[in-house]
N, CA, C, O and CB atoms as a CASP TS submission, in Angstrom:
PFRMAT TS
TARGET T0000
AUTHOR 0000-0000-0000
METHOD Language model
MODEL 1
PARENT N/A
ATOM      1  N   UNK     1     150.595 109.169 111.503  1.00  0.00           N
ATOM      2  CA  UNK     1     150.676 108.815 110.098  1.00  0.00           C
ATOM      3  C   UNK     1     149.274 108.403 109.638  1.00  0.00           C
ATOM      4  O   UNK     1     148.686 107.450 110.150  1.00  0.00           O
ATOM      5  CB  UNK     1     151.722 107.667 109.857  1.00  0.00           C
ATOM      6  N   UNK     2     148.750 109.162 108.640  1.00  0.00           N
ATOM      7  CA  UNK     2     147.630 108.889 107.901  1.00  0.00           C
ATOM      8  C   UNK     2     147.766 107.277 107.305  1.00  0.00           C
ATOM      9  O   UNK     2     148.768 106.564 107.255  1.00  0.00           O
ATOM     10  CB  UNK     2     147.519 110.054 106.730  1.00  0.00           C
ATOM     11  N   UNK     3     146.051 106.932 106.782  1.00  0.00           N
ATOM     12  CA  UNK     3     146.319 105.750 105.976  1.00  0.00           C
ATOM     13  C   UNK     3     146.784 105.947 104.775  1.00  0.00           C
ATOM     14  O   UNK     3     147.352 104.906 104.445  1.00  0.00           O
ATOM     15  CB  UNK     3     145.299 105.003 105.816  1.00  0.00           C
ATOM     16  N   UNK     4     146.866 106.923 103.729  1.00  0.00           N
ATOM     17  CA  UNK     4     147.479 107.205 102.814  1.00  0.00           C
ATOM     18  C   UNK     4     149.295 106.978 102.916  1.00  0.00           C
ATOM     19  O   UNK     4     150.018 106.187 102.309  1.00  0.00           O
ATOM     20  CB  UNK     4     146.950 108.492 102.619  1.00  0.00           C
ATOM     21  N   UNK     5     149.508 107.657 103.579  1.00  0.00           N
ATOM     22  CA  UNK     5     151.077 107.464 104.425  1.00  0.00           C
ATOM     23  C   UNK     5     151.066 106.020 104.499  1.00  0.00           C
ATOM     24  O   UNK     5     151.986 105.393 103.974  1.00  0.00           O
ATOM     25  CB  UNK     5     151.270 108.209 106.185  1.00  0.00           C
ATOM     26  N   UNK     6     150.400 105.600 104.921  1.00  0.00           N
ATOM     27  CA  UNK     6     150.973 103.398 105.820  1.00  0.00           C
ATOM     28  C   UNK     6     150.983 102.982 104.029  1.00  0.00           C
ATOM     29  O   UNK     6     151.944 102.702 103.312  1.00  0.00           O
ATOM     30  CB  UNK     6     148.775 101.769 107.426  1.00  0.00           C
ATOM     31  N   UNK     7     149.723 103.066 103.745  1.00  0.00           N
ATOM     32  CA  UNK     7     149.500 102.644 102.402  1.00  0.00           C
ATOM     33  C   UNK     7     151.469 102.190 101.005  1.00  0.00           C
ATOM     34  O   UNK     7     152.276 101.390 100.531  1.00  0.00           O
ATOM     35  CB  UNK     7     148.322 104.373 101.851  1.00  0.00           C
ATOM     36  N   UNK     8     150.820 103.952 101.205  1.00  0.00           N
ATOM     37  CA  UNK     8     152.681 104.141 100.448  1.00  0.00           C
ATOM     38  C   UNK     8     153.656 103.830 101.018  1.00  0.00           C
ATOM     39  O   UNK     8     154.401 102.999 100.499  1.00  0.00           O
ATOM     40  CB  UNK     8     153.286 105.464 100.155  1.00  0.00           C
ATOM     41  N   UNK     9     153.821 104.138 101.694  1.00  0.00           N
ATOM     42  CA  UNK     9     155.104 102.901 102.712  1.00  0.00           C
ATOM     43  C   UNK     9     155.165 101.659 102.270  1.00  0.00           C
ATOM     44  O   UNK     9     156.086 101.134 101.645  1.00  0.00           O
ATOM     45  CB  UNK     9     154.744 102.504 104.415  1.00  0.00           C
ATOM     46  N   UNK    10     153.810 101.041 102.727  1.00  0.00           N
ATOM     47  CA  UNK    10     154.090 100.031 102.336  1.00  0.00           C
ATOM     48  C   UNK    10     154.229  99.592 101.053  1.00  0.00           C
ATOM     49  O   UNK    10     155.139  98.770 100.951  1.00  0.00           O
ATOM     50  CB  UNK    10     153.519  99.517 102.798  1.00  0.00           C
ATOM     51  N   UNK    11     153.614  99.860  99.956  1.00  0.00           N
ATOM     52  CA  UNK    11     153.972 100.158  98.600  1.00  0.00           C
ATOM     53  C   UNK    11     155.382  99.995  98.178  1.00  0.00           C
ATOM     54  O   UNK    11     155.859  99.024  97.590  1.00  0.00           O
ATOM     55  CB  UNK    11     153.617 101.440  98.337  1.00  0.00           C
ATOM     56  N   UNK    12     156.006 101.120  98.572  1.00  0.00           N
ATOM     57  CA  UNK    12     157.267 101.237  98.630  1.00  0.00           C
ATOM     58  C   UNK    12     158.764 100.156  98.974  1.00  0.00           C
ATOM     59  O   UNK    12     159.850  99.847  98.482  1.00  0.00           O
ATOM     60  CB  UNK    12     157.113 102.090  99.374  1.00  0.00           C
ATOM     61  N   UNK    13     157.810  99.872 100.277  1.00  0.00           N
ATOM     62  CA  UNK    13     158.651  98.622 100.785  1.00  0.00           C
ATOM     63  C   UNK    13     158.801  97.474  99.743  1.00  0.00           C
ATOM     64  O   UNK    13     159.791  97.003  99.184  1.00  0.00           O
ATOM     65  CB  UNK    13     157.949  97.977 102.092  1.00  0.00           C
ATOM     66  N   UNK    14     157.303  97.154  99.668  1.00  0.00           N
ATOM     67  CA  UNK    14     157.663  96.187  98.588  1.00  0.00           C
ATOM     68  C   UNK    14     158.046  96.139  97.305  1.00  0.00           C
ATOM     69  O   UNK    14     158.217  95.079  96.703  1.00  0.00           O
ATOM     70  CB  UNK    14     156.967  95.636  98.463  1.00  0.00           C
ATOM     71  N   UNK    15     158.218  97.376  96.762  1.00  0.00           N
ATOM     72  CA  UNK    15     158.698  97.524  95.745  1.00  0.00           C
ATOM     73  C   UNK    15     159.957  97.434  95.664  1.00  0.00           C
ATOM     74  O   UNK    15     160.436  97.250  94.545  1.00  0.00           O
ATOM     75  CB  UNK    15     158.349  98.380  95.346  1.00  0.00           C
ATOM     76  N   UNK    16     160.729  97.526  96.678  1.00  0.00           N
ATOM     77  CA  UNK    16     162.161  98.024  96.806  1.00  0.00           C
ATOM     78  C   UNK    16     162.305  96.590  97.317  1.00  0.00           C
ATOM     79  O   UNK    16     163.456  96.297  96.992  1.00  0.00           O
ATOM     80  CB  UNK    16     162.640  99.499  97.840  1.00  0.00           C
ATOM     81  N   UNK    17     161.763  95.527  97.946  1.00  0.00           N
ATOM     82  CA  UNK    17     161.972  94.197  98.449  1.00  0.00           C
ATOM     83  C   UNK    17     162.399  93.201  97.584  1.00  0.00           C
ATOM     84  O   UNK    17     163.144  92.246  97.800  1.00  0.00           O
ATOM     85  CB  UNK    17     160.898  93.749  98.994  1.00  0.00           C
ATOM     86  N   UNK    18     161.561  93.714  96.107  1.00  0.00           N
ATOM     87  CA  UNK    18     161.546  92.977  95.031  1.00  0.00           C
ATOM     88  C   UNK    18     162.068  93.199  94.174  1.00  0.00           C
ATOM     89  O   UNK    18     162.055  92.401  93.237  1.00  0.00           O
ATOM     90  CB  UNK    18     160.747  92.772  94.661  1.00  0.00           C
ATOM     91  N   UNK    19     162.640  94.173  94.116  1.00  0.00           N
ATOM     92  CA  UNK    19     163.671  94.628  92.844  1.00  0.00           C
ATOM     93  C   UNK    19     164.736  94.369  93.189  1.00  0.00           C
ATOM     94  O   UNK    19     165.560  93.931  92.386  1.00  0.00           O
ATOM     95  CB  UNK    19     163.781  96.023  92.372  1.00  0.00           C
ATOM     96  N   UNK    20     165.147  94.651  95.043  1.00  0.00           N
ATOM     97  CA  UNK    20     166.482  93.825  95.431  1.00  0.00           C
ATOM     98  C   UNK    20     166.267  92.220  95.522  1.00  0.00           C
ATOM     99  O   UNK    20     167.267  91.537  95.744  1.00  0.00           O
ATOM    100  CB  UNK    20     167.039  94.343  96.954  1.00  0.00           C
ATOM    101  N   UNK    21     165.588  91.878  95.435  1.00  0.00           N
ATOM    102  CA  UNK    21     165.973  90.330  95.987  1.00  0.00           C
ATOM    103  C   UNK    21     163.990  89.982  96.018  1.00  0.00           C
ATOM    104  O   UNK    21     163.207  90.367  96.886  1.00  0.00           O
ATOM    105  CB  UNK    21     167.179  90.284  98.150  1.00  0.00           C
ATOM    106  N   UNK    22     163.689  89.211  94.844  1.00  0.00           N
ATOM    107  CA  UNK    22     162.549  88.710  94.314  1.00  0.00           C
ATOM    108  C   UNK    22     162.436  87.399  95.391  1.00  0.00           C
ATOM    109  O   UNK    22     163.310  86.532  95.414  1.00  0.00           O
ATOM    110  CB  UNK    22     162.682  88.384  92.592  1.00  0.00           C
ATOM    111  N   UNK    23     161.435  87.372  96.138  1.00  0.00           N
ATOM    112  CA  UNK    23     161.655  86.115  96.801  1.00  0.00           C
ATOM    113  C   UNK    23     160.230  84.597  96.158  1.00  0.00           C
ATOM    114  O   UNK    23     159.890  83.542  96.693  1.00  0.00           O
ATOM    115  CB  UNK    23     161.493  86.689  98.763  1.00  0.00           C
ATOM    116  N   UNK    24     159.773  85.319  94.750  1.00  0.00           N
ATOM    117  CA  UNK    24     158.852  84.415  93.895  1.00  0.00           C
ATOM    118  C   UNK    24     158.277  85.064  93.018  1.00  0.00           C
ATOM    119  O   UNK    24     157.957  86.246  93.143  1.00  0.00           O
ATOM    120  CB  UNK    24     157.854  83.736  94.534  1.00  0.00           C
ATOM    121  N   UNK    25     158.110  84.482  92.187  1.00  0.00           N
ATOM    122  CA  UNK    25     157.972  84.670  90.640  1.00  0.00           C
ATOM    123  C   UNK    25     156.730  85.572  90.421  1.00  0.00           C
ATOM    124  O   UNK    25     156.579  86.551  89.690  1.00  0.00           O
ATOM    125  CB  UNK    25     157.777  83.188  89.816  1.00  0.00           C
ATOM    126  N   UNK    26     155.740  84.833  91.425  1.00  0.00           N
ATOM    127  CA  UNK    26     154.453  86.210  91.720  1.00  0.00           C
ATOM    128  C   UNK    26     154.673  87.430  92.179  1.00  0.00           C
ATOM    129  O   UNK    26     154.004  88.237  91.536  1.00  0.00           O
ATOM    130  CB  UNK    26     153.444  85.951  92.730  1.00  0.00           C
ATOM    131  N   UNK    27     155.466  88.043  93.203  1.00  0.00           N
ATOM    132  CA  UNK    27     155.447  88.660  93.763  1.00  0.00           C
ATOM    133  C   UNK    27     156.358  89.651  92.401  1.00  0.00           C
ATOM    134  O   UNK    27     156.144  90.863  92.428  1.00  0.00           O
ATOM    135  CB  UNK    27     155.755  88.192  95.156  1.00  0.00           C
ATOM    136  N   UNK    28     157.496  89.019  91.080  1.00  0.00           N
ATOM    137  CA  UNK    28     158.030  89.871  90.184  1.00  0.00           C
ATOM    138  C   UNK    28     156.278  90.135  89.500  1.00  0.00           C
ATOM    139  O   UNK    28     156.044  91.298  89.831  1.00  0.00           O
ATOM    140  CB  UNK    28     159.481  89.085  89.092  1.00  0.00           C
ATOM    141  N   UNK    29     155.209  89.677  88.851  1.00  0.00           N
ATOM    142  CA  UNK    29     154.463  89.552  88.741  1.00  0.00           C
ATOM    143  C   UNK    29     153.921  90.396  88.394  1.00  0.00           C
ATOM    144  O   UNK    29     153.719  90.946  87.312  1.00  0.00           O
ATOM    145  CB  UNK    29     154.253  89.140  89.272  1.00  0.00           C
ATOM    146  N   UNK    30     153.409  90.647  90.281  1.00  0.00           N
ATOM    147  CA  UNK    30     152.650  91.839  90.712  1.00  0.00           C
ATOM    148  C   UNK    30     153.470  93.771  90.727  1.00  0.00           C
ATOM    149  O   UNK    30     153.079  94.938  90.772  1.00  0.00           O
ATOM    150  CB  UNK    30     152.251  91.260  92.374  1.00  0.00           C
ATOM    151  N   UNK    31     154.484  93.157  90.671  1.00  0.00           N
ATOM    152  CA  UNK    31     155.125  94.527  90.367  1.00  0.00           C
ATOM    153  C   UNK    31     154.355  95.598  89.992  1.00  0.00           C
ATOM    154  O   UNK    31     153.747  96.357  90.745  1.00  0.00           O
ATOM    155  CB  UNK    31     156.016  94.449  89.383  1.00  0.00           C
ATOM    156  N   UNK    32     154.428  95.637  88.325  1.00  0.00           N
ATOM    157  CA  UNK    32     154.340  96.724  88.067  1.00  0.00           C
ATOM    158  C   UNK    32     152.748  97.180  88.451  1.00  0.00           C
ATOM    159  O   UNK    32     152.493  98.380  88.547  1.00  0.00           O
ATOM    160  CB  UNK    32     154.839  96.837  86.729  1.00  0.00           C
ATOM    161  N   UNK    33     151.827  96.288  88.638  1.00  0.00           N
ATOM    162  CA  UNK    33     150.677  96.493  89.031  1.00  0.00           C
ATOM    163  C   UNK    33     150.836  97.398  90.630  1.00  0.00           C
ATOM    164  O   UNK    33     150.162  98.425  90.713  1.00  0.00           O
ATOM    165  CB  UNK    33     149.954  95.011  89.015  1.00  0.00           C
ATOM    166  N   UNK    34     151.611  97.053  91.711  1.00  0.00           N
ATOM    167  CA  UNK    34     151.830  97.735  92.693  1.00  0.00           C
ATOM    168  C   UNK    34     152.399  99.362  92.523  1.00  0.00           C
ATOM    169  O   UNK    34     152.081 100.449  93.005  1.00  0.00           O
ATOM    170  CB  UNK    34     152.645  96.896  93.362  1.00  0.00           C
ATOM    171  N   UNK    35     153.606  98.779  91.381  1.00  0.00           N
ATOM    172  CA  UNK    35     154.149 100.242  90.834  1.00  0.00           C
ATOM    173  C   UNK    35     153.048 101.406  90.315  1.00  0.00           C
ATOM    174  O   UNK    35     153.378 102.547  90.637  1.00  0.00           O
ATOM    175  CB  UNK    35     155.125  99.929  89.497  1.00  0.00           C
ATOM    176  N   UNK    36     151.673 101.280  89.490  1.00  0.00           N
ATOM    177  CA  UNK    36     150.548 101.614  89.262  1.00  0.00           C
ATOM    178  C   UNK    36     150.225 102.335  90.361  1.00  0.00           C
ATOM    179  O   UNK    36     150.517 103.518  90.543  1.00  0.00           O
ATOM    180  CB  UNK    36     149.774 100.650  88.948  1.00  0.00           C
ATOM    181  N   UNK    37     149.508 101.491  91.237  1.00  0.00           N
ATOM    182  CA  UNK    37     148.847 101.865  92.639  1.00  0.00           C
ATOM    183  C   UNK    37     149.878 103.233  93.297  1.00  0.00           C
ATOM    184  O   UNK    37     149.400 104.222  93.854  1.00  0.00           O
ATOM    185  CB  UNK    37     148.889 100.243  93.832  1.00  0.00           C
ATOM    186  N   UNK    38     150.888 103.068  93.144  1.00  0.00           N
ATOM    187  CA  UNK    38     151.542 104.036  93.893  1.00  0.00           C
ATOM    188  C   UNK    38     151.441 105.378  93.284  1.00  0.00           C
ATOM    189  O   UNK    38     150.988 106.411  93.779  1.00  0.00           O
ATOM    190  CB  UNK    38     152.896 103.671  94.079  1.00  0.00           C
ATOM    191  N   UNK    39     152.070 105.115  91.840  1.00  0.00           N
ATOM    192  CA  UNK    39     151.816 106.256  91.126  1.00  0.00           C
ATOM    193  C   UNK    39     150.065 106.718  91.268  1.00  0.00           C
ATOM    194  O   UNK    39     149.879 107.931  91.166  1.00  0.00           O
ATOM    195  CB  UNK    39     152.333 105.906  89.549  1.00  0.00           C
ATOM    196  N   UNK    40     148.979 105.973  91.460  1.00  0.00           N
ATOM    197  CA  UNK    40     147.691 106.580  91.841  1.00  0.00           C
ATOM    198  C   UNK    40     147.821 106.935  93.014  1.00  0.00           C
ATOM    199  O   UNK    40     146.735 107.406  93.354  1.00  0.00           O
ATOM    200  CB  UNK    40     146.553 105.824  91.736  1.00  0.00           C
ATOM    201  N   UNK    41     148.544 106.982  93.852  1.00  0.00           N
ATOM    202  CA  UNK    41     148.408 107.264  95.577  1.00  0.00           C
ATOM    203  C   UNK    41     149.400 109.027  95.078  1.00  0.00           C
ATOM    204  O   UNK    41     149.016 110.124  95.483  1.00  0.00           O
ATOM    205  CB  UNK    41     149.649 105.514  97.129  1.00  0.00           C
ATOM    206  N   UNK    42     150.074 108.917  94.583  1.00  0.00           N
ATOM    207  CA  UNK    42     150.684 110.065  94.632  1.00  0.00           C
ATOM    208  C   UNK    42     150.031 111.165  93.285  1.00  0.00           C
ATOM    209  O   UNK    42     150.460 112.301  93.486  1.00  0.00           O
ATOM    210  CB  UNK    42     152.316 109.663  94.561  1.00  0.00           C
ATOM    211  N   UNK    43     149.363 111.117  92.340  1.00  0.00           N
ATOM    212  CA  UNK    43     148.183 111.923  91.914  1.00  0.00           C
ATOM    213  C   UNK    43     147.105 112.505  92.986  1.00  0.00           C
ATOM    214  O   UNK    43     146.546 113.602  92.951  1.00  0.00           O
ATOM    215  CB  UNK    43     147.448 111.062  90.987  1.00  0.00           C
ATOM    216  N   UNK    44     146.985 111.587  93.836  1.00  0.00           N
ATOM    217  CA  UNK    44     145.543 112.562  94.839  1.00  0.00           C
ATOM    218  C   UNK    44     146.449 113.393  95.683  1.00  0.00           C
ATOM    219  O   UNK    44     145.978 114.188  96.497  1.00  0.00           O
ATOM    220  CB  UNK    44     144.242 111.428  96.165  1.00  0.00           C
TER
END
């Protein structure tokens, strides 16, 4: 698995961590900013 691959994974994970079950108010926060990043990982 490339770093692009770990990257989005992990991305992913937390996106899906936090939409089920927010475990702090930062982490709703950072959302859509993570949501961003991903959508730039999947343009290249």
């Amino acid at each position: 698995m490339n770093e692009r691959q770990r990257l989005e994974n992990a991305l992913l994970e937390f996106i899906e961590r936090v939409v089920k079950e927010p475990s702090s108010e930062e982490d709703v926060k950072i959302l859509p900013a993570m949501a961003h990043e991903l959508i730039e990982l999947w343009k290249i």
